[in-house]
N, C-alpha and C positions, 0 to 999 in steps of 0.2 A: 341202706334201706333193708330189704329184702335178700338173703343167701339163695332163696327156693328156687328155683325154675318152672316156670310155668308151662304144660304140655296141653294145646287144646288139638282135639279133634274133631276134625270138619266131617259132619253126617250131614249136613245138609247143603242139598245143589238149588242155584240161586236159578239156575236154567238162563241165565245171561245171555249164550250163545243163540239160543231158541226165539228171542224175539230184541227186537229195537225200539228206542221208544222216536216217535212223530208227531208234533204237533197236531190236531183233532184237526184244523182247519187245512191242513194241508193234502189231507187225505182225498183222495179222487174216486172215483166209478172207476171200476177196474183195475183197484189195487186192494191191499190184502190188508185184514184188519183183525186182530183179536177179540171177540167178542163170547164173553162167559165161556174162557179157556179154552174156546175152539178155535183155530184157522179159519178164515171165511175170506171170501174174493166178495169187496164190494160192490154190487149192483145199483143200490141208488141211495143218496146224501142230501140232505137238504139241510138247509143254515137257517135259524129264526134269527129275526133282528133282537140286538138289544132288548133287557125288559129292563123294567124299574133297578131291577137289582145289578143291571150291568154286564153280564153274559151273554154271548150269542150262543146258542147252541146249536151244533151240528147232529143232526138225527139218520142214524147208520144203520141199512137194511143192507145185511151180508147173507151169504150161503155157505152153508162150513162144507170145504174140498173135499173131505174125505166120505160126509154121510149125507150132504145134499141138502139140509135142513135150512128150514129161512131163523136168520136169527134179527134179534134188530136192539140198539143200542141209540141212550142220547147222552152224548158230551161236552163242557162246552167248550169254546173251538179252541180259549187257549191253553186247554190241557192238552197233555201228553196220553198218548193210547199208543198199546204196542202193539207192533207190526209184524209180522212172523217173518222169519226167513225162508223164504220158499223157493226149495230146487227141483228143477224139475230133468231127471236124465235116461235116456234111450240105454236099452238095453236088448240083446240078443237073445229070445225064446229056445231053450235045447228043452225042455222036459216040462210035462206035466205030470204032477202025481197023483194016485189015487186020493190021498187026503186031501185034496184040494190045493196045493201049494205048486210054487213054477220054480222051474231050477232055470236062473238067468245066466249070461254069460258077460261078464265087465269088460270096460274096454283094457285091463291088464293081463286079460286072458282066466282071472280065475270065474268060480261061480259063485251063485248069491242064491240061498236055496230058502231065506229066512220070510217068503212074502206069497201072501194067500192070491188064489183066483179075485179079478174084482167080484161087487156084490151088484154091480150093473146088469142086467140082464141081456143087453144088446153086445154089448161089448164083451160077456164070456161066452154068448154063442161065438161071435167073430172070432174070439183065441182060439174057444175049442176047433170049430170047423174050419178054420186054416189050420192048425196044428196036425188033422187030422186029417189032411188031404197033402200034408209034407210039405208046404208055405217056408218060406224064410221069413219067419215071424218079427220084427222090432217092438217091445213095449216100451212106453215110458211111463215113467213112477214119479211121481213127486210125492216130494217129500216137505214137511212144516212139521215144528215144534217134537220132533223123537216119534213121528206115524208115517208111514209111508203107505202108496196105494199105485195100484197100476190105473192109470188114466187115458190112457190113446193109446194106438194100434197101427204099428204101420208094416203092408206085406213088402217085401222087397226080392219078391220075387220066388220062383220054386228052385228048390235045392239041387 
């Protein structure tokens, strides 16, 4: 056939690892669902019967994790919708910086300097004012689809 050798190269990420796909009907209240390329935690689902045309449709009102926003989607049930992979993991408060950013502490002993103050109001008074009174601070961050965010707050005690 052919002498040539063909070289292709891959510019483009399929983001595979970022999301799963899950049948539409099997998705629940309280599980996590992609909706216009946001992360969102499901709060309420509802199923239409059948119509003429043969579909049930499931109708999906989510909140994306990271900005809080209501979002809402309808699928029907027996398509596939992707599901984020969502980690959620505790980390050790050592530093706040002036520009806004927290220097964590991993559980392998290094630091993680790469994630802003949340944009919660309650929850950066709570960081700042334990931080600021010498708290043994714990955050945790979760993380979906390559964003992470600081989400909860646990003191564990003064230094």
């Amino acid at each position: 056939m052919s002498d040539e050798e063909h070289h292709f190269e891959s510019k483009a990420d399929a983001g595979a690892s970022k999301t799963f796909p899950q049948q539409a009907g099997t998705i629940r209240k309280n599980g996590y669902i992609v909706i216009k390329a946001r992360p969102c935690k499901v709060v309420e689902v509802s199923t239409s019967k059948t119509g003429k045309h043969g579909h049930a449709k499931c109708h999906f009102v989510g909140i994306d994790i990271f900005t809080s926003k209501k979002l809402e989607d309808i699928v029907p049930s027996s398509h596939n919708c992707d599901v984020p992979h969502v980690t959620r993991t505790d980390y050790q408060l050592i530093d706040i910086s002036e520009d806004g950013f927290v220097s964590l502490l991993t559980e392998n002993g290094n630091t993680k300097d790469d994630l802003r103050l949340p944009t919660d109001e309650n929850l950066l008074t709570q960081i700042k004012d334990g931080f600021a009174e010498g708290k043994d601070l714990v955050v945790s961050v979760m993380s979906a689809m390559g964003e992470e965010q600081i989400c909860a707050l646990k003191d564990i005690g003064p230094k």
